[in-house]
Structures are given as C-alpha cells and as structure tokens.
C-alpha positions, 0 to 999 in steps of 0.5 A, a space after each residue: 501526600 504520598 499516596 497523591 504523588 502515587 496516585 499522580 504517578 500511576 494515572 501518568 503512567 496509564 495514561 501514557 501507556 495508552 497513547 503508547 498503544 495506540 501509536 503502533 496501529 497507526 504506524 501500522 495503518 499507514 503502512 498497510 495503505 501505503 503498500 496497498 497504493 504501491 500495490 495499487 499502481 504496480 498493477 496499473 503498469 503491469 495493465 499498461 504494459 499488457 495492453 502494449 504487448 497485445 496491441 503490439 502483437 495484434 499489429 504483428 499478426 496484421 502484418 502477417 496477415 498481409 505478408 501471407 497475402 502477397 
C-alpha cells in the first residue's frame, strides 16, 4: 500500500512539474509577440510621421522656390 501512495505521489509530483515548465515558455511567447506588435506599430509612426515631415519639407522648398521667383 505504501509503495502505491508513493508511486501516486511521485507520478503527481512529475506530472505537475511538467505542466509547471511549459507555463513560462508561453508567458514568454506571449510576451515576446506582444513586444513584437509594440514594436511593429512604433515604426508605423515613426513611418507616418517621416512622411509628414518630407512632405511638409517638399511643400517648404516649393514655396522657396516660388519666393525665389518673384
């Protein structure tokens, strides 16, 4: 009897320790892709944001351009 309580309590013990191991990758995972989306849409503003500037600057130097004319 006693080596089946043991036997219940080692295979309980593994089992868990398993699902315990497995439980940090995903926190990792999820972590990893949530800065990866973070990531992903800090560059898409820093994209819109370089496009105002060069289209403000292109509208700059038109303008300039047609100072400089007259």
């Amino acid at each position: 009897m006693r080596k089946l309580i043991l036997a219940a309590v080692a295979g309980t013990a593994f089992a868990l320790a398993g699902c315990t191991e497995k439980a940090p990758e995903a926190t990792e995972a999820a972590v990893e892709s949530t800065e990866a989306a973070d990531a992903s849409e800090m560059a898409a503003d820093a994209s819109g944001m370089a496009a105002d500037a060069s289209s403000s600057a292109s509208e700059a130097a038109a303008d300039a351009s047609e100072a400089a004319k007259m």
